[in-house]
N, C-alpha and C positions, 0 to 999 in steps of 0.2 A: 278150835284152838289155833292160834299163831305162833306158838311160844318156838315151835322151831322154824322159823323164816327169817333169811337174814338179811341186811342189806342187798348183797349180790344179786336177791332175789326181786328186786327192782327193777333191772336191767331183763331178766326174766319176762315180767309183767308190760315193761317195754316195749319190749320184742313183739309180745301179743298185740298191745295196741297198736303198734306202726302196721303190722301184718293186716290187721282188720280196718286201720283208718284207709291203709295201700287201697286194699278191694274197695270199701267204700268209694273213695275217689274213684278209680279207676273205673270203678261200674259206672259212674254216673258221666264220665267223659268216651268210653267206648260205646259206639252205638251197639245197641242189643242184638244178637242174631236174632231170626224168625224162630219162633216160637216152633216149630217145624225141624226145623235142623238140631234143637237138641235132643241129642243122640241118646242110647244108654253109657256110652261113653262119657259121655262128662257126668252123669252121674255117680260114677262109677269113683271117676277123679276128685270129685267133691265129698263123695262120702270118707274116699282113702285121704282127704286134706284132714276131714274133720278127726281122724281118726291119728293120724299122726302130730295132728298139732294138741290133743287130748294124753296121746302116749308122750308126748315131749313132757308136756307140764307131769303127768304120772310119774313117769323114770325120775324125776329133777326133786319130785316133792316125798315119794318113795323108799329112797336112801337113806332118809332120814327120820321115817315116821311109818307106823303103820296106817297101813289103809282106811283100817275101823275108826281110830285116833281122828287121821287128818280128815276125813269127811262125814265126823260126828256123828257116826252108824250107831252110836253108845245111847241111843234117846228112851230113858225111860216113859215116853208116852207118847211111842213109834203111832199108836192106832189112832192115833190125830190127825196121822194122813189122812184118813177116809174123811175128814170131813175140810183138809183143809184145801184137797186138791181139787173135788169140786166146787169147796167156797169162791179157788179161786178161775174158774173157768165161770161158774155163776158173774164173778166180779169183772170175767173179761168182757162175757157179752153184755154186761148194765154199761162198760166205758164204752165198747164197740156201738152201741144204740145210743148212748149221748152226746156220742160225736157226729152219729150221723144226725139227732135232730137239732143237735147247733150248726148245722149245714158241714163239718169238717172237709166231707167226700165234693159236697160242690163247691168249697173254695181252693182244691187239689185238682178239679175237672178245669176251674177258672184259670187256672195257671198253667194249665196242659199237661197234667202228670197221668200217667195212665191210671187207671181201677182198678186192674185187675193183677196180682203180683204176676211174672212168668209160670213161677213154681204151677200157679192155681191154672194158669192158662193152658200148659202143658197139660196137667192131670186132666180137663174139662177136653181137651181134643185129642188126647193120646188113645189109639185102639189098640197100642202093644202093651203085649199082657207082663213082658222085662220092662218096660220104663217105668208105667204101673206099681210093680213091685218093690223097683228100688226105692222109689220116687215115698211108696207106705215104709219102706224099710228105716229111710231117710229121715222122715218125719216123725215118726211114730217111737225108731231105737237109737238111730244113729245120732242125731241131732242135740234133741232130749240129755241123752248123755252127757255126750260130748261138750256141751254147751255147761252143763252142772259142772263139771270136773275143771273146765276150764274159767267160767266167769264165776261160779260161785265155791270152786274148791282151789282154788289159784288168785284171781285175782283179786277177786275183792278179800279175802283176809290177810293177802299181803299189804295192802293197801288200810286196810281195819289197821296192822301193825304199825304202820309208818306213818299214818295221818290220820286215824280216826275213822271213827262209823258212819259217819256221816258225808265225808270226803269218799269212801270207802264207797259206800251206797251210791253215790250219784256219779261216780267214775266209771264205776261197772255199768251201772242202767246207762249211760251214754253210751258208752261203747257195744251193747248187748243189739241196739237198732243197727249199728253198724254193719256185723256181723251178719245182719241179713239182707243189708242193701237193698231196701225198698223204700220209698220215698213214704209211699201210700201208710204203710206199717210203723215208720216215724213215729209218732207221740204215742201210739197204743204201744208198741214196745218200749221205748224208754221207761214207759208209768211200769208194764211189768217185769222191764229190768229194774 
């Protein structure tokens, strides 16, 4: 439902985008620390980022609707999950395998981008058993969430309201790769934002 969002709530959705175009940028012009140096500390910072910029858009959208209502918990044919959440990891790995056999990974190698996200590089050399944990916390609850509540319980059906489904769709799914500022993950995220 959008029926309660109102213009103001543009400036809202705004906010989200500049906040995530901001990182975007800025990740790609600050050089990376060693994969080494992150700490459990900025994990720590980034889960409390996700979590407050999830609780902003909650309080904001909250006031005026319930929970159940605004993030369409009302599905009489809930148990379609079971088959559509592996449809769609089935459908991640067929794009992830057709990019790599139209070469995708070696025209991103051609260009000097790295392979490998940090995230993954972290998890693959991390022997502490707290970075580890946040790092599944991260991925697995934090994230997941945060990301629903915000790109698909916020902004795209303020956006659905004010311009359409389709303007709505392609806003979000642009902004969704951003969000995770990796080059590499570029066109696979976009397709499943």
């Amino acid at each position: 439902p959008v029926w309660f969002y109102r213009p103001l709530d543009l400036l809202g959705a705004a906010f989200v985008f500049f906040i995530f175009a901001g990182m975007a940028i800025a990740s790609s012009r600050i050089e990376q620390p060693a994969v080494d140096s992150l700490a459990p500390e900025v994990l720590v910072v980034n889960i409390g980022f996700q979590f407050l910029l999830a609780g902003i858009v909650a309080v904001s959208v909250l006031f005026r609707v319930g929970v159940i209502e605004w993030l369409g918990l009302r599905w009489p044919r809930w148990y379609l999950v079971f088959l559509i959440g592996p449809g769609a990891v089935i459908g991640m790995w067929m794009l992830f395998g057709g990019l790599q056999a139209a070469g995708y990974m070696k025209w991103l190698k051609s260009m000097g981008v790295d392979q490998i996200q940090e995230s993954v590089e972290l998890l693959q050399k991390s022997n502490d058993p707290l970075t580890l944990s946040l790092m599944a916390a991260a991925a697995v609850l934090v994230a997941p969430i945060c990301e629903e509540i915000v790109f698909r319980g916020y902004l795209y059906p303020i956006l659905k309201r004010f311009s359409g489904v389709w303007v709505a769709g392609l806003c979000s799914a642009l902004l969704f790769p951003c969000a995770h500022g990796n080059l590499v993950a570029l066109l696979p995220l976009l397709i499943f934002g």
